[in-house]
Backbone as a printed PyTorch tensor [residue, N CA C, xyz], in Angstrom:
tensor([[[  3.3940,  57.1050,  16.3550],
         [  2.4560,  57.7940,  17.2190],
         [  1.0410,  57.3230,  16.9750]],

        [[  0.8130,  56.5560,  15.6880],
         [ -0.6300,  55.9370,  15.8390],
         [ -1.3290,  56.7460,  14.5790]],

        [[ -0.5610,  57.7070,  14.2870],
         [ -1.7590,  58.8450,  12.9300],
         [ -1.2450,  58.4690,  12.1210]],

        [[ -0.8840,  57.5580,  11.4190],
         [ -0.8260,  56.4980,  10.0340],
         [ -1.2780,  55.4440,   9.7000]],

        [[ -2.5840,  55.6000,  10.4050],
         [ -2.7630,  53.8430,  10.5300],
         [ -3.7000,  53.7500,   8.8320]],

        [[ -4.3570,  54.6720,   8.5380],
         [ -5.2450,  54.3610,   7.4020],
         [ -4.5560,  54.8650,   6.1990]],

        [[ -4.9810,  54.4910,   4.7010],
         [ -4.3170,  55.0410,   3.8460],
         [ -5.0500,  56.1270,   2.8050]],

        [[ -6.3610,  56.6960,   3.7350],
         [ -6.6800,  57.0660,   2.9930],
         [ -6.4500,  58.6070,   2.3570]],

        [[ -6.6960,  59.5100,   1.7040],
         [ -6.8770,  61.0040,   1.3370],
         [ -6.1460,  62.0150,   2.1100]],

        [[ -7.2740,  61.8690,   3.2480],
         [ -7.0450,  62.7180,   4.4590],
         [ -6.1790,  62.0660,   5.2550]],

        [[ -6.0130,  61.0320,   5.6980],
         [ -4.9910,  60.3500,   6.6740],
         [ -3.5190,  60.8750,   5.7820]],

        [[ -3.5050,  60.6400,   4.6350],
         [ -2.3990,  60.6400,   4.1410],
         [ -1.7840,  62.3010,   4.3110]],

        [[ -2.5090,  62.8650,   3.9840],
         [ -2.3640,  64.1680,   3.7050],
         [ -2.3610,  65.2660,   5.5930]],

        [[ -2.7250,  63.9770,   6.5340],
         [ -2.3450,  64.5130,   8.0030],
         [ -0.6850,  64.1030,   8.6210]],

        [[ -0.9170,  62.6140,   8.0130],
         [  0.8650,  61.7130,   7.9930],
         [  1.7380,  63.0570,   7.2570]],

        [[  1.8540,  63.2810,   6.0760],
         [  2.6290,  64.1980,   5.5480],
         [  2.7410,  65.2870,   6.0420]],

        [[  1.7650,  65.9860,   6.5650],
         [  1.8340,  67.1600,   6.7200],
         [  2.2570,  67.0720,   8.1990]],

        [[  2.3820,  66.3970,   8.5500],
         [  3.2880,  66.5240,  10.4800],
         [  4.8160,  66.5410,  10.0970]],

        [[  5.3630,  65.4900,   8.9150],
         [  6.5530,  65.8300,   8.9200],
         [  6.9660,  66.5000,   7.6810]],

        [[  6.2810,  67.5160,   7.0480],
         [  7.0450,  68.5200,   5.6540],
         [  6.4210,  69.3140,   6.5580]],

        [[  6.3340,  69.9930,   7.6790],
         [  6.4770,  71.5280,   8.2900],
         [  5.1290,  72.5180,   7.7390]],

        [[  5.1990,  73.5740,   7.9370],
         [  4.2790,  74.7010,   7.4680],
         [  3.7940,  74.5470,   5.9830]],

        [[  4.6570,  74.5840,   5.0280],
         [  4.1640,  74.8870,   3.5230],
         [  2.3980,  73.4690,   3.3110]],

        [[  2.7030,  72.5350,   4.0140],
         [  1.3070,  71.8150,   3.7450],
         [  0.0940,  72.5840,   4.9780]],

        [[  0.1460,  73.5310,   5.6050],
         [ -0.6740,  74.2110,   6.1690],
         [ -0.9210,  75.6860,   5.9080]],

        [[ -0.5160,  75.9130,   4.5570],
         [ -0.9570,  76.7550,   3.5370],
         [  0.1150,  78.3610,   4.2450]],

        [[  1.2200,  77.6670,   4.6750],
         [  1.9500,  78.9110,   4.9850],
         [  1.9710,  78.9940,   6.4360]],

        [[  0.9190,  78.7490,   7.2930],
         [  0.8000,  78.9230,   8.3570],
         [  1.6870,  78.2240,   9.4350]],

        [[  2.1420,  78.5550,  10.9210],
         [  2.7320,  77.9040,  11.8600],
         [  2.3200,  76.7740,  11.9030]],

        [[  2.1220,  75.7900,  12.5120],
         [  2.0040,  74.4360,  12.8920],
         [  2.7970,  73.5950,  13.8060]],

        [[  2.0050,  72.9540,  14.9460],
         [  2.5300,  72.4920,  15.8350],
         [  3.7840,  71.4520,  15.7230]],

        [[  4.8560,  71.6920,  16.2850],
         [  5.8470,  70.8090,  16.2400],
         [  6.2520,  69.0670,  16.4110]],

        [[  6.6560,  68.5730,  15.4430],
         [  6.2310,  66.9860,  15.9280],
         [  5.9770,  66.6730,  17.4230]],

        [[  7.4330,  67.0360,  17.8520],
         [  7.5120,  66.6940,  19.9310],
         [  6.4710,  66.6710,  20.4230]],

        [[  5.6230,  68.1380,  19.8350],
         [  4.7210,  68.5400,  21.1910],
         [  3.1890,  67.7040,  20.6500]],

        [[  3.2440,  67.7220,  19.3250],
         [  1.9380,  67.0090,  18.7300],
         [  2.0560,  64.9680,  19.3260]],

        [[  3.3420,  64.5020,  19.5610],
         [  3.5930,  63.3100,  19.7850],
         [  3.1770,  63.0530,  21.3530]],

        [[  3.5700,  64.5440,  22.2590],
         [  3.3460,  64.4270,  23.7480],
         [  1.8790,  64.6270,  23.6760]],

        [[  1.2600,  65.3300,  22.6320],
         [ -0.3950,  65.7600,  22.7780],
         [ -0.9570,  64.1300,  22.8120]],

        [[ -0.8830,  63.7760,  21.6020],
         [ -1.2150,  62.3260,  21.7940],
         [ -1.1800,  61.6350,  22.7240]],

        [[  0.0490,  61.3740,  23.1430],
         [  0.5190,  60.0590,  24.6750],
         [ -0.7280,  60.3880,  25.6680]],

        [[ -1.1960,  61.8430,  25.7830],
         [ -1.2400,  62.4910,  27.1560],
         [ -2.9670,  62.4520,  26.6130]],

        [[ -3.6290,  61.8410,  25.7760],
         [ -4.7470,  62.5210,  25.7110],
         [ -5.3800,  61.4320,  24.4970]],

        [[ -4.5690,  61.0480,  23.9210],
         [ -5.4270,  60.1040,  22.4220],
         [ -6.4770,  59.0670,  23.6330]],

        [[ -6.0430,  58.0200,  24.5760],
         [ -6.6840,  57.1610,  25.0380],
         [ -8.1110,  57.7240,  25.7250]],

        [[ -7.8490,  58.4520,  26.5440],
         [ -8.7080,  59.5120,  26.6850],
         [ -9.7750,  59.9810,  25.6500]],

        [[ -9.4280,  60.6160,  24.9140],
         [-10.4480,  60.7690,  23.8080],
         [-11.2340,  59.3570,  22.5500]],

        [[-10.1580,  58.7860,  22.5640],
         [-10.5340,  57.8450,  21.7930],
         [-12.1890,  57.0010,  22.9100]],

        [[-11.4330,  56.7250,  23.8240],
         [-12.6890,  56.7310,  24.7440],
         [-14.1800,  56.8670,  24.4930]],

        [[-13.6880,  58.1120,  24.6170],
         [-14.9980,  58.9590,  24.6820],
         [-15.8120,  58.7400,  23.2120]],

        [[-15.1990,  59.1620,  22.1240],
         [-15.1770,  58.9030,  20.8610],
         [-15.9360,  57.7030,  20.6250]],

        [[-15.8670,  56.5530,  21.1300],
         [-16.1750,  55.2540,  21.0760],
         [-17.8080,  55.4600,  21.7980]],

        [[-17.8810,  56.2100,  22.5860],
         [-19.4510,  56.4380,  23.3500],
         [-19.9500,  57.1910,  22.4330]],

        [[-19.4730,  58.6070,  22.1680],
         [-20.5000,  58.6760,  20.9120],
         [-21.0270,  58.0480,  19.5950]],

        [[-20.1780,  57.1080,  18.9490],
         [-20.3760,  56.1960,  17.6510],
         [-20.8900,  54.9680,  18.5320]],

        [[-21.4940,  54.8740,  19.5470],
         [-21.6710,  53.9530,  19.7540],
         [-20.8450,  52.2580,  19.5260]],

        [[-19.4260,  52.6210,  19.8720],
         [-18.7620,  51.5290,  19.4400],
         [-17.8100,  51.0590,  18.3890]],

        [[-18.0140,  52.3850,  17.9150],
         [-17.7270,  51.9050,  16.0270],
         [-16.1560,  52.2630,  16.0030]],

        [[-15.1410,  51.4160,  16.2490],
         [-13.6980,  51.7850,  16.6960],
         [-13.6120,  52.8150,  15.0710]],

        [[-13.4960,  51.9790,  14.0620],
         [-12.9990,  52.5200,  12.9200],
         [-13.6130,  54.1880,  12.6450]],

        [[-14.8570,  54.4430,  13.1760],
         [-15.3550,  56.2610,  13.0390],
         [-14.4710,  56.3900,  14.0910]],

        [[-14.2680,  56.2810,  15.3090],
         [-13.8920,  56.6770,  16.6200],
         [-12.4480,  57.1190,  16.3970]],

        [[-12.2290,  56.2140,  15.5630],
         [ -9.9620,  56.2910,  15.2590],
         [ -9.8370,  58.0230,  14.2150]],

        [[-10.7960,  57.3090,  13.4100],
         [-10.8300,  58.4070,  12.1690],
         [-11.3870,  59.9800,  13.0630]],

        [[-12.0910,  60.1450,  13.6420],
         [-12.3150,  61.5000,  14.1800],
         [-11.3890,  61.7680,  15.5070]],

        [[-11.0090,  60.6850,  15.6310],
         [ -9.2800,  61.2490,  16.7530],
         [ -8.1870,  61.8710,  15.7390]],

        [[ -7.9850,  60.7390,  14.5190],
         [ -7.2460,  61.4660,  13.8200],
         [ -7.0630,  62.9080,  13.2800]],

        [[ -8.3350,  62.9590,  12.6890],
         [ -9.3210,  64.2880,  12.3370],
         [ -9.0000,  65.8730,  13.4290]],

        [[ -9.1060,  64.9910,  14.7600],
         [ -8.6940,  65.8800,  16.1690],
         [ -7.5080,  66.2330,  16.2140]],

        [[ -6.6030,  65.2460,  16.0160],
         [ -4.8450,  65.2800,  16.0000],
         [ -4.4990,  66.2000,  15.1690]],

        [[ -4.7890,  66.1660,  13.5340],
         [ -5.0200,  67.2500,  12.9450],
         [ -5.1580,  68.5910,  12.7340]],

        [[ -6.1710,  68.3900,  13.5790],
         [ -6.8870,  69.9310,  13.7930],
         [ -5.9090,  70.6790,  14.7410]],

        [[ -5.1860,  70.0710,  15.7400],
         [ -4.3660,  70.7330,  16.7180],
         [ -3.1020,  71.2370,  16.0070]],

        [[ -2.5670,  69.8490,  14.6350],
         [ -1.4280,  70.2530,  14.3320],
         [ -1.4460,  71.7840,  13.7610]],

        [[ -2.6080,  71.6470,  13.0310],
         [ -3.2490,  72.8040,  12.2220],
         [ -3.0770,  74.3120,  13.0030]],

        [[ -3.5920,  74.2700,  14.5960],
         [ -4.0850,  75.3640,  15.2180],
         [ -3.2140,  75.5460,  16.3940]],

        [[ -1.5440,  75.3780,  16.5720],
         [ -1.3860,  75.3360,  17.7220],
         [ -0.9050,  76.6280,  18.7150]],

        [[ -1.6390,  77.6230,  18.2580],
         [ -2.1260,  78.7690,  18.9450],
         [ -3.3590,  78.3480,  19.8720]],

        [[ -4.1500,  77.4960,  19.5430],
         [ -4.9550,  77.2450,  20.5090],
         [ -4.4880,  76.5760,  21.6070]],

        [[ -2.7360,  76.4480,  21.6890],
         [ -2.6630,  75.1680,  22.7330],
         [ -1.6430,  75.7350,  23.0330]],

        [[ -1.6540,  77.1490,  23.6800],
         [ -0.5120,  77.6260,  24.5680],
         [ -0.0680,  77.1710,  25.8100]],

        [[ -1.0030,  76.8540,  26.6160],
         [ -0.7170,  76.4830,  27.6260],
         [ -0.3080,  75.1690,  27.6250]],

        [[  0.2610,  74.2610,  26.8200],
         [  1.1140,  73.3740,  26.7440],
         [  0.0620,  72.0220,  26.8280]],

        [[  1.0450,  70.5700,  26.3260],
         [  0.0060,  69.5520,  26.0620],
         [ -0.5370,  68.9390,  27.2230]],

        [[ -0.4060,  69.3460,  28.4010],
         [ -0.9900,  68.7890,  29.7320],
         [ -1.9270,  69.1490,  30.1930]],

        [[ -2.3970,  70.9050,  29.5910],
         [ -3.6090,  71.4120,  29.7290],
         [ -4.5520,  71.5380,  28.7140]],

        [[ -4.2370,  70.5310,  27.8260],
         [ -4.9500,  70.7270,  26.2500],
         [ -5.9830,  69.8360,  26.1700]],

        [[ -6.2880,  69.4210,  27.0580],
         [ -7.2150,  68.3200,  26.7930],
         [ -8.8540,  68.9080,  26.6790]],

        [[ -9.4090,  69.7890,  27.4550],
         [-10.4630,  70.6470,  27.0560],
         [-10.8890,  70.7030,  25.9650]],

        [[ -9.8110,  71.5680,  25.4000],
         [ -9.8820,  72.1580,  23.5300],
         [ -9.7490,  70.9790,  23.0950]],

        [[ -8.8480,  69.8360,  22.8190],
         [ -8.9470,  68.6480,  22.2160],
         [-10.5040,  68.4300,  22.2970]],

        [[-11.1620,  67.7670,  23.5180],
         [-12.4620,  67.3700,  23.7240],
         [-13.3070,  68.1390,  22.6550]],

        [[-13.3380,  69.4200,  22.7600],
         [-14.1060,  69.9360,  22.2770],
         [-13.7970,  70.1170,  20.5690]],

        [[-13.0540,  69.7310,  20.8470],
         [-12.9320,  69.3240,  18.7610],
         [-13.0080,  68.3320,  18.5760]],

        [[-13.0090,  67.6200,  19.1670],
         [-13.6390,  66.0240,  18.9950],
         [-14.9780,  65.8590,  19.1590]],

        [[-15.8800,  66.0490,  20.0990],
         [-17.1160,  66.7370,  19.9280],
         [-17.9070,  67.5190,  18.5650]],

        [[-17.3240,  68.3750,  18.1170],
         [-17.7100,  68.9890,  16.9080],
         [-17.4500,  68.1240,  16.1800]],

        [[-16.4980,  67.3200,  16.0430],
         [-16.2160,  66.0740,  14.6540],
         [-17.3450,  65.2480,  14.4520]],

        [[-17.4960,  65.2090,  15.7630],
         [-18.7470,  64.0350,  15.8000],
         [-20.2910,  64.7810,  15.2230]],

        [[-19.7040,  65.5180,  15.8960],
         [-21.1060,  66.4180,  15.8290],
         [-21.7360,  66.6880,  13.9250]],

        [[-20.8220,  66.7160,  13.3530],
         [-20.2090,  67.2770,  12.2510],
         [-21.0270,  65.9060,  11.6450]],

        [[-20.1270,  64.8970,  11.7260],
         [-20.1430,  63.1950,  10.9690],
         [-22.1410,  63.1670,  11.6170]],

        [[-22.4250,  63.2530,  12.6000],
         [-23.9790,  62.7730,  12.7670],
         [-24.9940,  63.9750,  11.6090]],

        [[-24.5870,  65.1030,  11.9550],
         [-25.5820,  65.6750,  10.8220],
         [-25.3450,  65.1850,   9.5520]],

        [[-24.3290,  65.3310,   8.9830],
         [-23.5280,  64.3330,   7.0350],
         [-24.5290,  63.1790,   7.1650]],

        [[-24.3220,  62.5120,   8.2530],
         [-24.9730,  61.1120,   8.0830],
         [-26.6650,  61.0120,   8.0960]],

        [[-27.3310,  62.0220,   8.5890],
         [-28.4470,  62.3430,   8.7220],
         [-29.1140,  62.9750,   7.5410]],

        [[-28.2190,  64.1700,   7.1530],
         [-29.0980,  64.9380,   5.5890],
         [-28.4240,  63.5840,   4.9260]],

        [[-27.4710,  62.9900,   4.6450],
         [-27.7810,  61.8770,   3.8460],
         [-28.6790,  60.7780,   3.7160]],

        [[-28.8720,  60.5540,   4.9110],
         [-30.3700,  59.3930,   4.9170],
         [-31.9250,  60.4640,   4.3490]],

        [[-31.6100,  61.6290,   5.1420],
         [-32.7750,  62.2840,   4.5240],
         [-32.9630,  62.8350,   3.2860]],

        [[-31.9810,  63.3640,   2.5790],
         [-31.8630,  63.4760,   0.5750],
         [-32.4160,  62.0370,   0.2930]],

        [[-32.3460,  60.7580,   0.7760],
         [-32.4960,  59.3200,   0.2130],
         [-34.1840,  59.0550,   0.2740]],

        [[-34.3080,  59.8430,   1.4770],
         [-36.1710,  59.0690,   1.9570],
         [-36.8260,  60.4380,   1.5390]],

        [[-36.5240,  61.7840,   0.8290],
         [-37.0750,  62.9780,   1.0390],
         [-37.1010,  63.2660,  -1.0640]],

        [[-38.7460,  63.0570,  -1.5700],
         [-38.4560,  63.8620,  -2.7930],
         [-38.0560,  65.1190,  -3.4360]],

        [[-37.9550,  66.2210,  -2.3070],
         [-38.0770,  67.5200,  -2.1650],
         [-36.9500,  67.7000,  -0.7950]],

        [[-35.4270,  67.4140,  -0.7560],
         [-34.9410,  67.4650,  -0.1070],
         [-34.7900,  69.3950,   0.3190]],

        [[-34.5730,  70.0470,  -0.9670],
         [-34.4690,  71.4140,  -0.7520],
         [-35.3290,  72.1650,  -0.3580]],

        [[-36.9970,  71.7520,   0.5570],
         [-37.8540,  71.8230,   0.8640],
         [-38.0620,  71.9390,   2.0310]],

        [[-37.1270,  71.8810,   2.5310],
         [-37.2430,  71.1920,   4.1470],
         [-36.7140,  72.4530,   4.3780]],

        [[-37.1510,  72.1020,   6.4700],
         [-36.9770,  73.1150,   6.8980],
         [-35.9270,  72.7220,   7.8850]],

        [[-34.8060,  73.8940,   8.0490],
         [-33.7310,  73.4760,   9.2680],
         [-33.8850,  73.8950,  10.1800]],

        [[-34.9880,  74.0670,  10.6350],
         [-34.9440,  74.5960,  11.9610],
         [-34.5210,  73.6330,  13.0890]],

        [[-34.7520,  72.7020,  13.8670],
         [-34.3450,  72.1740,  15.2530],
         [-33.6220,  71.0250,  14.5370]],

        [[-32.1140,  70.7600,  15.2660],
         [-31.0970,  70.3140,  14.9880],
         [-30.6980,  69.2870,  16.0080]],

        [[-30.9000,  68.3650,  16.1440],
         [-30.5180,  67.5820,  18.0210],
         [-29.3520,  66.9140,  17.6970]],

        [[-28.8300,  66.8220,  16.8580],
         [-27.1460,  66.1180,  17.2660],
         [-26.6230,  66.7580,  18.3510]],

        [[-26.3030,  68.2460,  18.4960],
         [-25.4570,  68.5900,  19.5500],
         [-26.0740,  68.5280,  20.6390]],

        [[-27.3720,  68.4640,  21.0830],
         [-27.7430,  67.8430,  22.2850],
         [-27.6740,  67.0340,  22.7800]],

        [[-27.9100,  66.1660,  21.3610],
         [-27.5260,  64.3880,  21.9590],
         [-26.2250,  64.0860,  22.6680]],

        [[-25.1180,  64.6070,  21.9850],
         [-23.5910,  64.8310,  22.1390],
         [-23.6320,  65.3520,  23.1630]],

        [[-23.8990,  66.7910,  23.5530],
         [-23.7650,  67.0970,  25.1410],
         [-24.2940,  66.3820,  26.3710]],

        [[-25.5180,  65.6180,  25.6020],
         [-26.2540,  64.7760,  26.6080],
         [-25.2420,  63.8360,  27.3850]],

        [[-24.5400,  62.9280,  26.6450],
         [-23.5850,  61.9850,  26.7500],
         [-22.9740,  62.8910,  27.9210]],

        [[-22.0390,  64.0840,  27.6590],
         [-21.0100,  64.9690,  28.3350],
         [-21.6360,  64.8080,  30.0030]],

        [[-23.2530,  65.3800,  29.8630],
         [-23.5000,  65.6960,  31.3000],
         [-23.9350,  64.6980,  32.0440]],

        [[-24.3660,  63.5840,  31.3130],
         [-24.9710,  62.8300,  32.2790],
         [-23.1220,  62.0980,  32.7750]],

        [[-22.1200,  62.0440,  32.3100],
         [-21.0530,  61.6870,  32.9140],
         [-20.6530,  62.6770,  33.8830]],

        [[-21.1510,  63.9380,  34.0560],
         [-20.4560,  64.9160,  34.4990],
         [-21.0500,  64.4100,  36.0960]],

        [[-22.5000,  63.9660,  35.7950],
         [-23.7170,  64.1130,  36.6820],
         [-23.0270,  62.9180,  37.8290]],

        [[-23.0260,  62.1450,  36.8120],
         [-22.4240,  60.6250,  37.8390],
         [-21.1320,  60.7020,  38.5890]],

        [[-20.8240,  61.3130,  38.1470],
         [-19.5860,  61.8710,  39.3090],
         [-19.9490,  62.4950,  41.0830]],

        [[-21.2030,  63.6260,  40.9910],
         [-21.6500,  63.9760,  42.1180],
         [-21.6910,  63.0400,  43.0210]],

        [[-21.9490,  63.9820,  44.0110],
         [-22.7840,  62.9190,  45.8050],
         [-24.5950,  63.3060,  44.8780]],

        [[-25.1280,  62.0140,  44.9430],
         [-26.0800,  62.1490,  44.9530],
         [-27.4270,  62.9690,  45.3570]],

        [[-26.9140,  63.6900,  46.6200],
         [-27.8620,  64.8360,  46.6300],
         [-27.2280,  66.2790,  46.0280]],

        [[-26.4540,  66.1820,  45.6040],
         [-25.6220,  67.3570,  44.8410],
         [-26.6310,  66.8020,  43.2960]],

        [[-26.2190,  65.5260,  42.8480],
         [-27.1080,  65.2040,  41.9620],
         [-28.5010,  65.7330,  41.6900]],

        [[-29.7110,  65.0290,  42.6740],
         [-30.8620,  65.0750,  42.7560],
         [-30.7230,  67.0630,  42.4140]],

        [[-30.5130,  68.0180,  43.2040],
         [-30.9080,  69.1330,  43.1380],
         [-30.5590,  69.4040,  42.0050]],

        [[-29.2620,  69.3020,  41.1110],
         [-29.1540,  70.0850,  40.0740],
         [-30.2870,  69.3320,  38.8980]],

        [[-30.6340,  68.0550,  38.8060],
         [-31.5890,  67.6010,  37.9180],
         [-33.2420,  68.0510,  38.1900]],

        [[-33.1810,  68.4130,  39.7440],
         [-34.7720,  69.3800,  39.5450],
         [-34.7100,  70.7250,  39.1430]],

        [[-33.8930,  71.1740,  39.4450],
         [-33.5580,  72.5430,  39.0440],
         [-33.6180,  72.6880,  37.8210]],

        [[-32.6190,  72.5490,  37.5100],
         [-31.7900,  72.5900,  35.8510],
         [-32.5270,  72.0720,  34.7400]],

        [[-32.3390,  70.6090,  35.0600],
         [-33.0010,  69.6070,  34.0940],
         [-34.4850,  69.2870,  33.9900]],

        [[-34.8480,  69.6230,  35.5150],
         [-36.5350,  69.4370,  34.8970],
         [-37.1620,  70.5660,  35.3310]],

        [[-36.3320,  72.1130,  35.4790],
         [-36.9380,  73.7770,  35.6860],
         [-38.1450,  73.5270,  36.6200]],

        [[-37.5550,  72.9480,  37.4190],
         [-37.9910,  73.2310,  39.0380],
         [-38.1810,  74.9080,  39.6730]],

        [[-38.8740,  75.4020,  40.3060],
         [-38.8400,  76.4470,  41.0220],
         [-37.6050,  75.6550,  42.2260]],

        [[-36.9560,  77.0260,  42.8760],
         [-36.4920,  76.3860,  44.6120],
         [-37.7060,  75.2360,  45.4930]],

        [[-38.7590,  76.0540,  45.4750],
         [-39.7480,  75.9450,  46.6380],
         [-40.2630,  74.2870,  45.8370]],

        [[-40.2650,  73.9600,  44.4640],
         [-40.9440,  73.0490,  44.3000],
         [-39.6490,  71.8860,  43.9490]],

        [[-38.5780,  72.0170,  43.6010],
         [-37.4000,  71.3430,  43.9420],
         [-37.5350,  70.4610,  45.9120]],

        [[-37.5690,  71.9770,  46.4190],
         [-37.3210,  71.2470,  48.1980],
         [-38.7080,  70.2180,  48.0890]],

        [[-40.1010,  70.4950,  47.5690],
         [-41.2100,  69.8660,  47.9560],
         [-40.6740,  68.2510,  47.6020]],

        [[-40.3150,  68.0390,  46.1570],
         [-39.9010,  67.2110,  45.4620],
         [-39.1310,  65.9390,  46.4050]],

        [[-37.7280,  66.7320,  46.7900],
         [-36.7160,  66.2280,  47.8820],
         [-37.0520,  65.5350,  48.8630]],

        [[-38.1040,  66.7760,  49.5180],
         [-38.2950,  66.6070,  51.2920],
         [-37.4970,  67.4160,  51.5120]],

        [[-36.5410,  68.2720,  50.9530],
         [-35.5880,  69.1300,  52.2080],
         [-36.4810,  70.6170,  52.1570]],

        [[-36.0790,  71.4910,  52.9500],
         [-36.1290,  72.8580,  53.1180],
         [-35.6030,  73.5450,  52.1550]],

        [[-36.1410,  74.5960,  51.5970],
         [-35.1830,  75.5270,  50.3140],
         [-34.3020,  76.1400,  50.3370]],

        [[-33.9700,  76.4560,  51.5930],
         [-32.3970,  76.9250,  52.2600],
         [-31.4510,  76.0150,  51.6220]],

        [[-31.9760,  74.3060,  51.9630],
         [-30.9460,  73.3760,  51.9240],
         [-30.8200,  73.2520,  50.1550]],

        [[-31.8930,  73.6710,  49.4030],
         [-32.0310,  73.4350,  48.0060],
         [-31.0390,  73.9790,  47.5530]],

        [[-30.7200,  75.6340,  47.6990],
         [-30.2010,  76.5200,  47.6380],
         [-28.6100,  76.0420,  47.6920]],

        [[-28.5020,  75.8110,  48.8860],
         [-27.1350,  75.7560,  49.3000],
         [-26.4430,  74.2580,  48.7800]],

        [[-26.9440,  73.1680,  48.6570],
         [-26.5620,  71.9740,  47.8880],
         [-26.0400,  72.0270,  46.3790]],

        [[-27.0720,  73.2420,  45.7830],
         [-27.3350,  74.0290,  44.3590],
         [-25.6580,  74.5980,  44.2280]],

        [[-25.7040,  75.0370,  45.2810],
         [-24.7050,  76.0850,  45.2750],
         [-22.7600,  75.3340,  45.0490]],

        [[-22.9900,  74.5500,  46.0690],
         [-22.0920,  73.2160,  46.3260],
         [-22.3080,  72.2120,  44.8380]],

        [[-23.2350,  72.5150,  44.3980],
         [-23.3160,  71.3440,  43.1070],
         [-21.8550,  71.6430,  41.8530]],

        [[-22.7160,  73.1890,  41.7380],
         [-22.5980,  73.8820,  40.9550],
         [-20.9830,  74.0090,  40.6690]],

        [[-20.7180,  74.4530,  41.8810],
         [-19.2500,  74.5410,  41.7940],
         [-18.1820,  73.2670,  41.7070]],

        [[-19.1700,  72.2890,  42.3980],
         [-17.9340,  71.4730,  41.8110],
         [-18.1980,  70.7070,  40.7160]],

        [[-19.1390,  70.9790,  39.6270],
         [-19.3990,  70.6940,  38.2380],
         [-18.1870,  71.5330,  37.0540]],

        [[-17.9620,  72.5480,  38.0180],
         [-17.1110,  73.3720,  37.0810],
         [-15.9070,  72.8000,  36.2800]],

        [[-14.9790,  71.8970,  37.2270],
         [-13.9170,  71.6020,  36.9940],
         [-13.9250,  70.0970,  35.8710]],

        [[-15.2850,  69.4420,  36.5770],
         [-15.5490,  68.3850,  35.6580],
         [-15.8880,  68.7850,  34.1120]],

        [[-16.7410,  69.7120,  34.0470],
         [-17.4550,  70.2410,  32.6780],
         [-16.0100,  70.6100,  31.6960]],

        [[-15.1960,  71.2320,  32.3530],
         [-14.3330,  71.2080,  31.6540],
         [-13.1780,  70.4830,  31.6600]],

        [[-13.1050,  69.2790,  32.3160],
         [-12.1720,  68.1360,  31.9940],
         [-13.0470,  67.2910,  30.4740]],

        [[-14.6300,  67.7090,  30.6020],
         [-15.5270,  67.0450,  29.8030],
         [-15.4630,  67.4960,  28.6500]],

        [[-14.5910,  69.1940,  28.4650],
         [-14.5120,  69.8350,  27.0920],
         [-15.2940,  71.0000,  26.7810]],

        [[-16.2280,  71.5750,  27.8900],
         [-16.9330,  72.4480,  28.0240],
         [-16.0470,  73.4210,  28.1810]],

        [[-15.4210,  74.2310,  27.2060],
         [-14.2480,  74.9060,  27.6290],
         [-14.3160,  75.8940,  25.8610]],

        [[-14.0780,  77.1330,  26.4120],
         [-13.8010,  77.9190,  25.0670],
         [-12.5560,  76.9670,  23.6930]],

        [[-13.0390,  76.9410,  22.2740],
         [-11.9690,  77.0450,  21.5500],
         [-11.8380,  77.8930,  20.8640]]])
C-alpha cells in the first residue's frame, strides 16, 4: 500500500501497528487493513499532491506527512464513518495540521538558533496556518467564473463595503449582492473537497 517505504521510528511503528490490530493503539479500535488500504487508493495521490504545494516540492516531507495522515486515520476511525469515499475532507484536514505542525517545529527551531533569550519571546501572531489556508483558497478561488471571483476578493479579501465593491467593478450593488450570493454557494462544496470540513 506504499506506508513502508521508510525505516524509520515512526514509519516502523505505523507498518506494525496496521497489521498487530488494537493492542499497538493503546487498547483502542482501529481502522481495519481493507478499509485503511481503500482509504489510500482513493485519496493518497490526491493528498500527496497537495502535500507537495505546501513543502514546496520536497517529495521526502510530503511522503512522510501522508504517512503521518494514514496513521492518524488508522488511529481514529470513528472519524471516518461515512466510509473511505467520503473521507477525503477529514484526511485533508489532517494533513493540513501536519504541515501546519512541521512549519511552526521548523520555525521555533531556526528561532532558539538566531534568539539569545528564546524564552523571552512573545507568541502572539502565528502565520503558518494562514499561509496553509492561503494555498487552500486561492485554489478554491481559481475554480470560479471570474466575476464570481472578482466579487468575493472585494468583499471578503480586501473588506469592501457592497456600494464600494460595485464602484470598484462597474456593476450595480444589486448585481454585487447577487453574484456574492452565487459565489458563495458554490465555494461551499469546493472548500470542502479542499478540507475545510469539521474533524
Amino acid at each position: 500500500m506504499g506506508m513502508d517505504r521508510h525505516s524509520t521510528d515512526g514509519d516502523t511503528a505505523a507498518t506494525t501497528a496496521v497489521g498487530d490490530g488494537a493492542d499497538c493503539n493503546g487498547g483502542r479500535p482501529t481502522l481495519d487493513r481493507d478499509t485503511l488500504a481503500e482509504l489510500y487508493r482513493l485519496h493518497a495521490p490526491y493528498l500527496l499532491r497537495a502535500l507537495l504545494r505546501l513543502t514546496s516540492g520536497d517529495r521526502g516531507k510530503a511522503e512522510d506527512m501522508l504517512q503521518e495522515t494514514f496513521l492518524r486515520a488508522w488511529q481514529h476511525p470513528e472519524s471516518l464513518t461515512r466510509g473511505p469515499e467520503h473521507s477525503r475532507p477529514w484526511l485533508y484536514t489532517v494533513a493540513r495540521r501536519i504541515a501546519i505542525d512541521y512549519f511552526r517545529m521548523q520555525a521555533a527551531r531556526a528561532k532558539e538558533f538566531g534568539d539569545e533569550n528564546p524564552e523571552e519571546r512573545a507568541a502572539a501572531h502565528d502565520p503558518y496556518e494562514e499561509v496553509v489556508v492561503a494555498h487552500d483558497i486561492r485554489g478554491v478561488l481559481a475554480k470560479l467564473p471570474p466575476h464570481h471571483r472578482e466579487v468575493l476578493v472585494e468583499l471578503h479579501l480586501n473588506d469592501r463595503s457592497t456600494a464600494d465593491a460595485a464602484a470598484v467593478l462597474g456593476v450595480p450593488p444589486g448585481t454585487v449582492k447577487s453574484r456574492n450570493f452565487y459565489a458563495v454557494r458554490a465555494c461551499r462544496p469546493l472548500l470542502e473537497r479542499h478540507g475545510f470540513a469539521p474533524v
